[in-house]
C-alpha positions, -999 to 999 in steps of 0.1 A, spaced: -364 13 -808 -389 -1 -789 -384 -3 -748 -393 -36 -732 -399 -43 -696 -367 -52 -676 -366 -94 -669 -372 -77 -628 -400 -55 -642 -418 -86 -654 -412 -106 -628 -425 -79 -600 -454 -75 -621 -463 -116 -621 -455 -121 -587 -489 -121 -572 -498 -147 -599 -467 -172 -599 -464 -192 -570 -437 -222 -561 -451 -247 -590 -458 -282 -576 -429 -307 -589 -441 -348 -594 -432 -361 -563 -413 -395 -564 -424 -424 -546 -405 -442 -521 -386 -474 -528 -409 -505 -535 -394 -534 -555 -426 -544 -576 -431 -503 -589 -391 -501 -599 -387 -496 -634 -367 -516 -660 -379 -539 -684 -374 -573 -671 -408 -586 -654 -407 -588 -617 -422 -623 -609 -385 -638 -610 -359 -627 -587 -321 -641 -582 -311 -650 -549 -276 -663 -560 -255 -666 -582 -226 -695 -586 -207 -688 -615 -174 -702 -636 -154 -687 -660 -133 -708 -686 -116 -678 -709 -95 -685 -739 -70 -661 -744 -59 -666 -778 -99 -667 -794 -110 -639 -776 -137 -665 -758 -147 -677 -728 -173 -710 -717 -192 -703 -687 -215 -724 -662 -236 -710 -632 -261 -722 -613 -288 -695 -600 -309 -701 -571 -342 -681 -578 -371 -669 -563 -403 -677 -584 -435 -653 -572 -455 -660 -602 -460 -694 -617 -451 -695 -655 -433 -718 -684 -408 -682 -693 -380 -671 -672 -367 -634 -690 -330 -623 -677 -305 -601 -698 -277 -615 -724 -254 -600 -747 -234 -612 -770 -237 -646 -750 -254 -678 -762 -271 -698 -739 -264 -737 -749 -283 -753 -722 -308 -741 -694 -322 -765 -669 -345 -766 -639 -343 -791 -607 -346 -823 -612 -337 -822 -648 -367 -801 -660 -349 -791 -695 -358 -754 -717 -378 -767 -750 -363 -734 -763 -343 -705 -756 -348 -676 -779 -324 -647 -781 -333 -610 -789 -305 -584 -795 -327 -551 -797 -338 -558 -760 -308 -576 -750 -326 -602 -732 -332 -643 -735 -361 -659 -729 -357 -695 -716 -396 -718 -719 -401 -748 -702 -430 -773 -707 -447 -770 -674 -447 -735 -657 -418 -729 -631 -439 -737 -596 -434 -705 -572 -410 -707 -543 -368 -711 -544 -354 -726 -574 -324 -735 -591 -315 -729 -627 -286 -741 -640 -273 -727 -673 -240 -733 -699 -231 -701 -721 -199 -689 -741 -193 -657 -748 -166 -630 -763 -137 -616 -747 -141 -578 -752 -107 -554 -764 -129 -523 -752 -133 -517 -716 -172 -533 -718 -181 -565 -696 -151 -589 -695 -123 -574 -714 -87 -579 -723 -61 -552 -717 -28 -552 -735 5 -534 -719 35 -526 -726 63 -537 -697 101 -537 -694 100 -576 -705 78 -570 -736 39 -570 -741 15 -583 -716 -21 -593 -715 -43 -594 -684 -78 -595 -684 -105 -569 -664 -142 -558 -659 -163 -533 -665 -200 -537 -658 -214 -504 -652 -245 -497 -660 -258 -530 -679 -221 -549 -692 -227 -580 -666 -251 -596 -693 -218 -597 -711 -202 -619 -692 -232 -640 -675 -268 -646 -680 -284 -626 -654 -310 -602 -644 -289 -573 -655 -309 -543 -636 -299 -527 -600 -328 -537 -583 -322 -573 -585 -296 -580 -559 -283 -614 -552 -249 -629 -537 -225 -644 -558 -197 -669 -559 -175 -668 -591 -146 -689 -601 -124 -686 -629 -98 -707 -646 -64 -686 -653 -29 -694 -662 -9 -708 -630 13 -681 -630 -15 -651 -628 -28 -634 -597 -72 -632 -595 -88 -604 -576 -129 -602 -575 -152 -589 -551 -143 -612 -521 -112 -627 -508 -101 -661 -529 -114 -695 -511 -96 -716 -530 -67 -720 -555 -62 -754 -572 -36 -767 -599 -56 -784 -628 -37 -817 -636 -38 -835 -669 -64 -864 -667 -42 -890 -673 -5 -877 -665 -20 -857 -631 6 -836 -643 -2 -796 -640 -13 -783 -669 -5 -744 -663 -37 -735 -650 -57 -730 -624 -91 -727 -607 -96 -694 -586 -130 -696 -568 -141 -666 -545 -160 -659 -513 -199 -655 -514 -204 -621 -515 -228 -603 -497 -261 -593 -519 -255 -567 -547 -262 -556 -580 -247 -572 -607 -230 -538 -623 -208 -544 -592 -191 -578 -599 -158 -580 -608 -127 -598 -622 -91 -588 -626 -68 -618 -638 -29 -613 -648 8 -611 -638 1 -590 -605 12 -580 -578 4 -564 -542 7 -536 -514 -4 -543 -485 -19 -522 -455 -42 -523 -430 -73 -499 -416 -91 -516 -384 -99 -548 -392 -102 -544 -430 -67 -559 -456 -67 -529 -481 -45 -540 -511 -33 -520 -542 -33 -541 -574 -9 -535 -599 10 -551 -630 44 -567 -618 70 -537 -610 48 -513 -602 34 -516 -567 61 -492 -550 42 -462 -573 9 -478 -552 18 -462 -516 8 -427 -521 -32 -448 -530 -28 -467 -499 -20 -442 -476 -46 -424 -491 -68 -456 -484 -61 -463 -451 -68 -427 -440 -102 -426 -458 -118 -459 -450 -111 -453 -414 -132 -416 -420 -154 -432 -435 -164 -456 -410 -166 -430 -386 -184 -401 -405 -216 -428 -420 -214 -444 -386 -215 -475 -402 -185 -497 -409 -172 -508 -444 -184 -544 -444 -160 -570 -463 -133 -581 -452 -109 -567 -479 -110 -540 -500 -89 -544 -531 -76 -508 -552 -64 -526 -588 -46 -504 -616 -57 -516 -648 -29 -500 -676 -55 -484 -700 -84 -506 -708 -111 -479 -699 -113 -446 -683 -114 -430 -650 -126 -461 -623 -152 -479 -611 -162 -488 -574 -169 -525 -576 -179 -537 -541 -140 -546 -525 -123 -547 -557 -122 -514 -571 -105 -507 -609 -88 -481 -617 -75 -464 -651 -35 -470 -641 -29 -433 -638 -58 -419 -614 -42 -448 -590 -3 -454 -591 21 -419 -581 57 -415 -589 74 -388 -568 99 -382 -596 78 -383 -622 42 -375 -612 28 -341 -604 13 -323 -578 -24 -325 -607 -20 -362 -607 -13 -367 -569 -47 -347 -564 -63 -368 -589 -53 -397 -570 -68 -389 -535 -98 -374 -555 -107 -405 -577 -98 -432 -547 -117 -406 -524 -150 -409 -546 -151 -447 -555 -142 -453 -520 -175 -431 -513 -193 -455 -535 -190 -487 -513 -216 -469 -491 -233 -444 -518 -240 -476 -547 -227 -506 -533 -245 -505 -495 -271 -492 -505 -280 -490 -543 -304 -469 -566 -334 -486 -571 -332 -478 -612 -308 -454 -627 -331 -426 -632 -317 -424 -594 -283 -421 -606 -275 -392 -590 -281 -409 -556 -249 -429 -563 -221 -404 -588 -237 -369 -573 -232 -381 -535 -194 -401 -541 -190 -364 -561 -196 -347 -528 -181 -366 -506 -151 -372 -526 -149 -334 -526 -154 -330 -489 -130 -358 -478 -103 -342 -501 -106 -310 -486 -110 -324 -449 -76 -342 -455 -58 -317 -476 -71 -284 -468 -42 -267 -483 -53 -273 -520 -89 -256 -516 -109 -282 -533 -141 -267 -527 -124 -229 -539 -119 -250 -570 -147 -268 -574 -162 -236 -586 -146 -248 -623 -170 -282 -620 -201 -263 -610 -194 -237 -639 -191 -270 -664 -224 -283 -647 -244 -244 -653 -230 -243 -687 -249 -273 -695 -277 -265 -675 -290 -235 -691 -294 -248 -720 -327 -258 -738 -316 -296 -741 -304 -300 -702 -323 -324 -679 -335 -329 -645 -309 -344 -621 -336 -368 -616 -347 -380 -653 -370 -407 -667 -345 -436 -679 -361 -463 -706 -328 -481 -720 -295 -492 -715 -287 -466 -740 -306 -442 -721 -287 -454 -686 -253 -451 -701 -261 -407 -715 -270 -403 -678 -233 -406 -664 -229 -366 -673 -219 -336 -656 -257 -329 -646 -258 -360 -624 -218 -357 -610 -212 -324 -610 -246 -308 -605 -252 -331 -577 -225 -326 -560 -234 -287 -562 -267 -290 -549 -259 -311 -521 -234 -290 -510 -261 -262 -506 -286 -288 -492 -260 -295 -465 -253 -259 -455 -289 -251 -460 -299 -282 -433 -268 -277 -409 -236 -299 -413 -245 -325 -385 -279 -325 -391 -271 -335 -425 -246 -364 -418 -271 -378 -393 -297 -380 -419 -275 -398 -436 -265 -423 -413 -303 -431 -408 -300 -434 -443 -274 -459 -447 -289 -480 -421 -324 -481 -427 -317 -489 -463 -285 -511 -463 -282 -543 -488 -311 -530 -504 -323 -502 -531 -338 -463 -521 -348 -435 -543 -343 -401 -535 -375 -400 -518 -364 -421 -493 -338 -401 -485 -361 -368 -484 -379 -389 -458 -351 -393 -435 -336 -358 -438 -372 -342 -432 -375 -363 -402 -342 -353 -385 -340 -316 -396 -375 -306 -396 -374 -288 -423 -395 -293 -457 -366 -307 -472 -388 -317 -502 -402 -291 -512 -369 -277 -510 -349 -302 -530 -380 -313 -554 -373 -281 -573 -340 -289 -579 -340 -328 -588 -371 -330 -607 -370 -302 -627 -344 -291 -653 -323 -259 -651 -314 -237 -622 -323 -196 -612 -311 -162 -620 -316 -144 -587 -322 -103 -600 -316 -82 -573 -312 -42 -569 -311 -19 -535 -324 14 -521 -312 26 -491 -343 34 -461 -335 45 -426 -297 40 -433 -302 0 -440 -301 -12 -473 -331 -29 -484 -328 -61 -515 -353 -63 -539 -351 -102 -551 -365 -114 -585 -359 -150 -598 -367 -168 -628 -347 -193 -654 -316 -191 -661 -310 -195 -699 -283 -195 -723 -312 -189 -750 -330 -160 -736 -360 -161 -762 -377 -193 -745 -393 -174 -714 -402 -197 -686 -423 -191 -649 -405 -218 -631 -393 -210 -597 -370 -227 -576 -372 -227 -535 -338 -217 -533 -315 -209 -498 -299 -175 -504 -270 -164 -488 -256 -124 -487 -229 -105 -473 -223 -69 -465 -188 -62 -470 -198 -36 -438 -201 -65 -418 -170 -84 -420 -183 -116 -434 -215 -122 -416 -240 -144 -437 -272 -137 -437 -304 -163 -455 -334 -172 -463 -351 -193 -480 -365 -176 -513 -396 -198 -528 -416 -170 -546 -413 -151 -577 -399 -119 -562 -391 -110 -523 -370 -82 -505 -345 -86 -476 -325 -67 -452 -291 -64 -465 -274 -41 -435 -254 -5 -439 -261 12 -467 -224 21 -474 -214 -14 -476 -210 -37 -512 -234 -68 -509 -227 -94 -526 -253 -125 -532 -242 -165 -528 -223 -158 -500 -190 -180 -503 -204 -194 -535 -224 -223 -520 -254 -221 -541 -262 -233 -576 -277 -201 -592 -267 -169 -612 -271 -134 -597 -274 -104 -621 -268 -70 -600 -285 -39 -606 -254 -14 -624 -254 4 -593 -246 -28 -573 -225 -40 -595 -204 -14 -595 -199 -8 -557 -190 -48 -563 -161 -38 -586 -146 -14 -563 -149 -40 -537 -140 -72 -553 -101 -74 -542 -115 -73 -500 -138 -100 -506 -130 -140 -499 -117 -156 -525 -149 -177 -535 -169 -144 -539 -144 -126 -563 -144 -162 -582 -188 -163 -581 -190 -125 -591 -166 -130 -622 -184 -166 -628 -219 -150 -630 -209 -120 -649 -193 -140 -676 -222 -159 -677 -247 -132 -680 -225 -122 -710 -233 -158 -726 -267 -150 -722 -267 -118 -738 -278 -97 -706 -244 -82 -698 -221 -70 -725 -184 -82 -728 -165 -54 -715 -181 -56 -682 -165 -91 -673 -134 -77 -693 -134 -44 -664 -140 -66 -638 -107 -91 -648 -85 -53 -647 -99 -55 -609 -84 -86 -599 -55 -88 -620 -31 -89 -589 -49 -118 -579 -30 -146 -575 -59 -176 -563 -59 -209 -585 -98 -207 -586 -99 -170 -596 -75 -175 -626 -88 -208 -637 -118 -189 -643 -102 -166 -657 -80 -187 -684 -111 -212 -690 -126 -173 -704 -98 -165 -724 -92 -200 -739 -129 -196 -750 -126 -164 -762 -99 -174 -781 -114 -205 -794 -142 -182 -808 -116 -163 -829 -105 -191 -851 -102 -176 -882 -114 -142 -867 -99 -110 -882 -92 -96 -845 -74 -130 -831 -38 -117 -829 -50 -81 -812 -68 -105 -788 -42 -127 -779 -17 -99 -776 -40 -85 -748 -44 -114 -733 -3 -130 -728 -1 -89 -717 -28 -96 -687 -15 -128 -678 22 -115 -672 12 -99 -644 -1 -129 -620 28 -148 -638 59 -123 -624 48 -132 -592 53 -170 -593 78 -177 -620 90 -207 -640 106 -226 -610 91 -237 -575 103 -221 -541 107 -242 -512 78 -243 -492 59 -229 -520 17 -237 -516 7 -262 -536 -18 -241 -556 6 -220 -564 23 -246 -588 -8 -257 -602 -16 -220 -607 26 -217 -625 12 -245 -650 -20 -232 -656 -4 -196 -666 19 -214 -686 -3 -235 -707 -25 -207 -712 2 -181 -726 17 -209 -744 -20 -219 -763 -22 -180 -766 12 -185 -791 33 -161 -760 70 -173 -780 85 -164 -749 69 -199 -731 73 -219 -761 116 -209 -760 117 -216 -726 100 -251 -726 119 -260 -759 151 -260 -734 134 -275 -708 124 -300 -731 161 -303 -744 177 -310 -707 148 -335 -705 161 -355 -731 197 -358 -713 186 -359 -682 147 -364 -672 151 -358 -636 167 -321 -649 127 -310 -653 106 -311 -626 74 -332 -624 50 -303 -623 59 -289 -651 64 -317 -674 28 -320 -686 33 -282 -697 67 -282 -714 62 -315 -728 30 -304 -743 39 -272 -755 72 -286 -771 45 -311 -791 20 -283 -798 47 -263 -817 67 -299 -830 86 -303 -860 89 -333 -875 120 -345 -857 105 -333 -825 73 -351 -831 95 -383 -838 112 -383 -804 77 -378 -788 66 -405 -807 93 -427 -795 93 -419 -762 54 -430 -760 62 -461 -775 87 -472 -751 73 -463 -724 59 -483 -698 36 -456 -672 1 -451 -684 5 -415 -668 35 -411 -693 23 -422 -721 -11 -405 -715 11 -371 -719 30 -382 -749 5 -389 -768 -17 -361 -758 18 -337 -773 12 -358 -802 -20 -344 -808 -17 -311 -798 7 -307 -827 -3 -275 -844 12 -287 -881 -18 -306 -904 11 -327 -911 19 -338 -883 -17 -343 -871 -27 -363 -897 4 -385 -887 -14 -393 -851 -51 -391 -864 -37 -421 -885 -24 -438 -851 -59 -446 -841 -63 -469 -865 -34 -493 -850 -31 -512 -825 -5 -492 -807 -31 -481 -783 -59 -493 -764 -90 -488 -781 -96 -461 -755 -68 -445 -756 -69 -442 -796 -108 -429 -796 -86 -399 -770 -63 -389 -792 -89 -385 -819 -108 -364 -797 -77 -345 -785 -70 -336 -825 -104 -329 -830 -110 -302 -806 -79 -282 -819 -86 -286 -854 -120 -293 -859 -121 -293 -894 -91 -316 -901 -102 -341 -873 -139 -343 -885 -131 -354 -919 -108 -381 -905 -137 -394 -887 -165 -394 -914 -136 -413 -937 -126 -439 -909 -162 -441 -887 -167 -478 -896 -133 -483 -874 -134 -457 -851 -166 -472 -844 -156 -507 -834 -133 -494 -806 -163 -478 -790 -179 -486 -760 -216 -487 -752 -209 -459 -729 -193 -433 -756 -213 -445 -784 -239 -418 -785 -216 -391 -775 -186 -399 -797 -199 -376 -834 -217 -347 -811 -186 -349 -794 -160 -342 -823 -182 -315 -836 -188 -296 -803 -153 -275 -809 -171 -260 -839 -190 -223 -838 -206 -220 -864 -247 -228 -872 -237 -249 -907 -217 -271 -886 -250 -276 -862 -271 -285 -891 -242 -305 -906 -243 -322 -874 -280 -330 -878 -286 -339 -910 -252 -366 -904 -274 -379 -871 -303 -387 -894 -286 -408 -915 -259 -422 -896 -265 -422 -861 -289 -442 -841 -320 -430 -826 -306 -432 -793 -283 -406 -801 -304 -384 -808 -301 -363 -773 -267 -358 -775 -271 -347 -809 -297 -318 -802 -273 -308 -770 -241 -306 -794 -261 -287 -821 -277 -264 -798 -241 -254 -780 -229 -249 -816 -253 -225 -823 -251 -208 -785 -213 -202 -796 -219 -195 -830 -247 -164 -815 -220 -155 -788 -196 -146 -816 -217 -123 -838 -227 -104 -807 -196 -103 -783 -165 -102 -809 -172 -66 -821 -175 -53 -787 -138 -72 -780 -125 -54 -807 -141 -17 -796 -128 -25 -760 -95 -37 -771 -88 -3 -790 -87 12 -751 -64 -10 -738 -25 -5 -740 -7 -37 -745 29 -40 -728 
């Protein structure tokens, strides 16, 4: 066979010739170079808007008046629609539109005048109507379920370009105005928008000046803001109220339910008042409003002082919530809270700057959590995000955190895990790399040199330079502007009793066979286990480098405490000393090491049984991180071997290494038991369980049975577990109480779980029965695109061909946001390269162009699996034959 270089070999050989490659440097933040597609000679100053919406026809009438600024005379004024129609436009002094022409592809209206529109401040004044959404997009109904029947309230949902749905405006992030918005609602509803209400007034019959059962809620002017941050909540509501300084902080909820709002607001009050003090710059409404919206949409977004939430990332029952969904809860508020000053205060200029506004509230929300509750080692476990964020990353079809954005279509892909999730990561090491309170001053320099207005991210490389004196931009260029992430190769010799590091880098891919030169300025961190945690760095911007790693006797390990966003392959010899050592290093190291080397095995540089040898190392362990690293493997593993000769052997093996973390924690909680040891219970549960361990699956079934006579008889962590497992394994009469109990019941949290034990049901049957509940209206339109996702990623096959058969309405209870993503989605639990070019050859004829992306990303993770399994499964089945099983 023919002997080819080692990747290191290469690399020493080209490292005279490759050099640091010079990344397009961004410009800093000037209104009239922003991107977008509206033209920039018109700009709103305010907004005065009314809302007239008609419950029962889905409709609404609206009037505003918009004060402008006119730069550029001309007889057109362009702003954004959808699915609104203008009826009438008019200038000052009764100057009237001689037409007003609509266009759907670029979702904008152009209104023309006779005479051009003279520069200066004007006022246009406009009549529209509109449609009342069902699916969380612009303004939207939301349908719930309550202990005195079905309800109706209505909500927002603007982010990134939904506002045009609601009002004619100039629908982009640059354009911030300040706006005043009223809204007639029934008399007996509760409104909630960005600022506090002004006035409420009864509407009277004309004649009678009798009350008609309505009123007129009109709001505050708001300060200026993008319109992606306006909001409405209307309905039968109620309050909590709390304080932090000077600022009201109220949780929102649906009548009855504002008691499960205290764990939010104490979460609130103790976050608003850290972050006043860490950005050094004080929340600046006068209320900020936390609203639980029962299904409607997912997850939450940060409106400026009137933040929605998905019901169950807000509202906490101590009897019935667990420890997952309390976490969630201070994460979520944690991060949107984040946004009033990172996306709100200061705004992306255009969402190719996206990342400015989810990858900061990602970090910060992360950092917060962890400053607050220590105890649940947020940042140990964030090594599960950043994993999800490399897995992406090293593929072909990833993109720069920093990426050219054309469309609306293209604005709403770029909410993904390489803007959250690899943002977060690389700030992180930007923050280490530049020193903690260097760092957070830069920021508050930040914040206040760029408040009410726009940036880009090289406005904020402007401001850390300056106050860290370091080249922060040739630093962080590599990493924003250009896709993927490094492989640090290193190997040692021992010389005068010191060991000396010899440091290659180059891509990291999943695809090995596309090489690449580009290098990454990257701040690498080692540790000799010799020298008792000490961290050594520097900051490695060439091809290849050596260091000073200490006694030669000691293990080194690379990415010291797992700060940095890149892989490390050891030489064997390294990696072996590693091995040995594993157990006496921190926590976040033995989670990195395994994290890398599984990793490497994806890539086809490290064979199986390596990561396998390295699990048998830690298999006393008993760290949340380094198990849910762990089980994420083996459910993959698994996953692989659907259908697979050697699944059982493989899943025998696999309930036999997870006994042994497993004896030491138990089925039942002990007092004063950590909290990551619970969530660490669940996850070893779930795990055996989805492994087909029997012993689980008896265990929940009675669990599940004192449930049913007594719900407080099974404790709140481990009902997502039992409850699901008991659904995985249903029968039909089992399936029907599930069933029932969703129905009836009133939590979104609950009924979130139910559900999801609906469609984990193992039995075609039975799934079939809940495939077909998504085309009712028992659930949201959200909720039912879930649990054909949920069905879909255990059995592909069966949940595929409900899809193709039912698109048309599956479809329909889209939004914008999931519309691309929804098909490569459903196919992305498959292995196998027929289902990739199935995949593709459906895109070309069924799928808009704008999908396109998320298409080529499914297909090529398809075929990344599909190579995983020819290569890897054969040695599982050689290395299995040398394991006893007990």
């Amino acid at each position: 066979m023919k002997k080819l270089l080692s990747p290191l070999a290469v690399l020493v050989v080209l490292a005279s010739l490759i050099a640091l490659p010079v990344v397009h440097a961004e410009s800093k933040f000037a209104p009239q170079t922003t991107p977008g597609q509206l033209p920039k000679d018109v700009r709103p100053a305010e907004y005065d808007i009314t809302l007239l919406p008609n419950l029962k026809t889905q409709t609404f009438k609206g009037a505003e008046q918009i004060n402008i600024l006119v730069q550029t005379p001309s007889r057109t004024l362009v702003l954004n629609t959808l699915d609104i129609t203008i009826i009438k436009a008019e200038l000052e002094r009764g100057q009237k539109a001689i037409s007003i022409v609509y266009d759907p592809t670029k979702q904008i209206t152009t209104i023309t005048f006779a005479q051009a529109v003279s520069t200066g401040l004007r006022q246009l004044a406009l009549e529209f109507e509109g449609k009342i959404n069902s699916q969380g997009q612009g303004l939207h109904t939301v349908n719930y379920q309550t202990d005195n029947g079905a309800k109706t309230m209505l909500a927002t949902q603007m982010e990134p370009t939904d506002a045009r749905r609601m009002f004619p405006c100039w629908d982009e992030p640059v354009y911030r105005a300040a706006y005043r918005l009223a809204v007639v609602v029934p008399s007996a509803w509760n409104a909630f928008s960005n600022m506090p209400i002004e006035t409420s007034t009864e509407l009277l019959d004309r004649i009678t000046q009798k009350p008609i059962g309505y009123k007129k809620v009109s709001f505050a002017r708001s300060p200026k803001m993008s319109s992606y941050l306006v909001a409405l909540v209307a309905g039968e509501l109620e309050t909590l109220d709390g304080q932090a300084g000077d600022t009201k902080i109220r949780i929102v909820t649906p009548l009855g339910k504002k008691s499960q709002g205290r764990y939010a607001l104490e979460s609130a009050e103790k976050l608003l008042t850290y972050y006043n003090t860490y950005f050094k710059f004080k929340y600046p409404l006068p209320k900020l409003d936390l609203i639980a919206v029962p299904g409607g949409f997912s997850g939450a977004m940060e409106n400026w002082g009137a933040i929605t939430f998905n019901e169950s990332i807000l509202l906490f029952d101590p009897a019935k919530s667990s420890q997952r969904t309390k976490e969630d809860v201070f994460k979520v508020v944690a991060h949107e809270m984040a946004h009033q000053w990172f996306g709100d205060l200061v705004t992306m200029a255009w969402w190719d700057n996206l990342w400015l506004n989810e990858g900061f509230a990602s970090w910060m929300e992360t950092k917060a959590t962890d400053y607050f509750n220590p105890q649940w080692q947020v940042w140990l476990r964030a090594n599960q995000e950043k994993d999800d964020a490399m897995a992406t990353d090293a593929q072909r079809t990833t993109h720069p955190i920093q990426q050219p954005i054309l469309n609306e279509s293209q604005a709403s892909d770029a909410f993904d895990e390489i803007t959250y999730l690899k943002g977060q990561s690389f700030i992180r090491m930007l923050e280490t790399y530049l020193g903690e309170s260097t760092f957070r001053d830069g920021l508050r320099r930040y914040m206040v040199t760029h408040q009410y207005s726009s940036s880009t991210t090289a406005d904020l490389w402007e401001v850390l330079t300056q106050y860290s004196n370091q080249p922060v931009a040739k630093v962080a260029q590599s990493w924003t502007e250009q896709p993927g992430f490094p492989l640090v190769q290193v190997s040692s010799s021992c010389v005068a009793s010191e060991q000396i590091l010899k440091l290659g880098q180059q891509r990291f891919a999943l695809d090995t066979t596309t090489p690449s030169s580009t290098l990454w300025a990257i701040p690498l961190t080692w540790t000799n286990l010799a020298t008792k945690g000490v961290r050594s760095s520097m900051l490695m911007d060439t091809a290849t480098g050596t260091a000073k790693a200490g006694d030669c006797q000691g293990a080194v390990k690379l990415n010291a405490g797992n700060v940095g966003y890149y892989r490390v392959q050891y030489s064997p010899e390294m990696l072996v000393a590693l091995q040995k050592s594993l157990p006496d290093f921190p926590a976040s190291d033995r989670v990195n090491v395994l994290s890398d080397t599984w990793a490497l095995v994806q890539a086809g540089r490290t064979p199986l049984p390596a990561y396998l040898d390295l699990v048998k190392g830690v298999q006393g362990d008993n760290n949340l991180a380094v198990w849910s690293q762990i089980t994420d493997t083996l459910f993959t593993l698994d996953q692989l071997q659907r259908d697979q000769p050697g699944r059982e052997a493989f899943r025998a093996y696999a309930r036999s290494l997870l006994l042994v973390p497993f004896r030491s924690v138990g089925w039942d909680a002990k007092p004063g038991e950590d909290p990551t040891i619970g969530l660490l219970r669940t996850r070893l549960l779930s795990t055996r369980a989805s492994l087909g361990d029997q012993t689980v699956l008896a265990e929940a079934r009675k669990r599940f049975s004192g449930f049913l006579s007594n719900t407080a008889a099974l404790a709140p962590d481990l009902r997502p577990v039992v409850i699901t497992e008991v659904g995985r394994y249903a029968d039909q009469t089992t399936y029907d109480k599930l069933h029932e109990l969703g129905r009836k019941s009133t939590s979104t949290e609950e009924r979130d779980l139910l559900y999801g034990a609906l469609a984990a049901a193992l039995d075609p049957k039975l799934a079939q029965q809940t495939l077909r509940l998504s085309l009712t209206d028992e659930l949201s339109p959200n909720q039912a695109i879930r649990l054909v996702q949920r069905v879909t990623f255990q059995q592909p096959v069966l949940g595929w061909n409900f899809a193709q058969e039912n698109m048309k309405a599956l479809a329909a209870k889209l939004t914008f946001f999931r519309r691309n993503s929804f098909v490569p989605g459903l196919l992305s639990s498959f292995s196998d390269n027929a289902h990739a070019t199935e995949l593709e050859n459906y895109a070309r004829t069924n799928l808009s162009q704008d999908a396109h992306e998320e298409v080529a990303k499914a297909a090529e993770s398809i075929r990344l699996k599909a190579s995983i399994k020819v290569r890897e499964l054969p040695r599982l089945a050689q290395w299995l034959q040398t394991q006893s099983v007990k």
